[in-house]
C-alpha positions in Angstrom: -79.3 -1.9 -5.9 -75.7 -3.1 -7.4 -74.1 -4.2 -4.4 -73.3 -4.3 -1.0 -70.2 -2.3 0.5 -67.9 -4.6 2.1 -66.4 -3.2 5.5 -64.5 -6.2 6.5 -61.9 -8.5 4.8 -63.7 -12.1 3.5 -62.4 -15.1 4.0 -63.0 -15.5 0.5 -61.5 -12.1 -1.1 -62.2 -13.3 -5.2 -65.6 -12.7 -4.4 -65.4 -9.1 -3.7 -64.9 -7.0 -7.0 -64.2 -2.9 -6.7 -64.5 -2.9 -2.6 -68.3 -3.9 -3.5 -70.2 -7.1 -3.4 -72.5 -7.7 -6.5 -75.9 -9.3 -4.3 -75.9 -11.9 -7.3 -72.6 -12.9 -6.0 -73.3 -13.7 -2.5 -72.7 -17.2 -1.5 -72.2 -18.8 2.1 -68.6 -18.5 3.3 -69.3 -21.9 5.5 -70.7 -23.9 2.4 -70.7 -22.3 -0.6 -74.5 -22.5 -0.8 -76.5 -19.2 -2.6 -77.7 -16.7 0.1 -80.9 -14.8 0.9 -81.7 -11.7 1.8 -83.2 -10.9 4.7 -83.7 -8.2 7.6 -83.7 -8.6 11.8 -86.7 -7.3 13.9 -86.3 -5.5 16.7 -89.5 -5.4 18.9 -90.9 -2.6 21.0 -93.5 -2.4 23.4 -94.4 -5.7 23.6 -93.8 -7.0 20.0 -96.8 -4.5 19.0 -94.2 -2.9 17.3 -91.1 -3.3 15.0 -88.0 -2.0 13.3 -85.2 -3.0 11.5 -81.8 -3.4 13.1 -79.5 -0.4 13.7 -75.6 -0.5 14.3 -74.3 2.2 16.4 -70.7 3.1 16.4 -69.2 3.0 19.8 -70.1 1.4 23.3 -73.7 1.3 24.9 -74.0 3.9 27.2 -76.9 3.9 29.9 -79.7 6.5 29.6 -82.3 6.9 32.5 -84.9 7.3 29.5 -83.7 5.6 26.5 -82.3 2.7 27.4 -79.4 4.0 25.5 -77.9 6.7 24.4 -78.0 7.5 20.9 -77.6 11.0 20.0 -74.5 12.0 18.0 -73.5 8.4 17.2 -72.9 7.2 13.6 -75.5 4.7 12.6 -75.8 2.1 10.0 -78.4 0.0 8.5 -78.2 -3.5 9.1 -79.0 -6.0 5.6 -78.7 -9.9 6.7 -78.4 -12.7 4.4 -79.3 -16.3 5.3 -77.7 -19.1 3.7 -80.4 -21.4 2.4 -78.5 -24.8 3.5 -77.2 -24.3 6.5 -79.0 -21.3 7.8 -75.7 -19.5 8.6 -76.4 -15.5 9.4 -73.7 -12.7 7.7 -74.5 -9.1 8.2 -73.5 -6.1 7.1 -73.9 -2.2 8.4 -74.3 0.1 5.8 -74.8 4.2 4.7 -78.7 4.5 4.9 
């Protein structure tokens, strides 16, 4: 992959070149240290199973047999990145 889409300004906007963020690039925005990437489980059924982390556009609404309700609601992959110094987290939700 070349990059990461950026969907909110950065503090520190020299690092973001054509709207996308080269991975190489990515460096904490608390210390400057080089970041890693990483994802975010989500466990089901008593951590048996897992999944990666989904953003949903909108706000959570109840469902009797879902939890939530899902259907007909943009969704994003989620890609974290953990700053190797001082562990800071910085996501981003992204076209599948």
């Amino acid at each position: 992959m070349s990059g990461i889409d950026v969907y909110a300004e950065r503090a520190n906007p020299t690092r973001v070149i054509g709207g996308v963020m080269p991975e190489s690039a990515l460096e904490c925005p608390k210390c400057g240290r080089a970041m890693n990437e990483g994802f975010i489980a989500d466990f089901t059924h008593a951590r048996e199973q897992s999944t990666t982390t989904t953003w949903f556009e909108g706000a959570p609404e109840s469902s009797l047999w879902r939890g939530v309700k899902l259907k007909g609601k943009q969704n994003y992959s989620v890609r974290t990145y953990r700053c190797a110094a001082c562990g800071y987290l910085e996501s981003y939700a992204q076209d599948h």
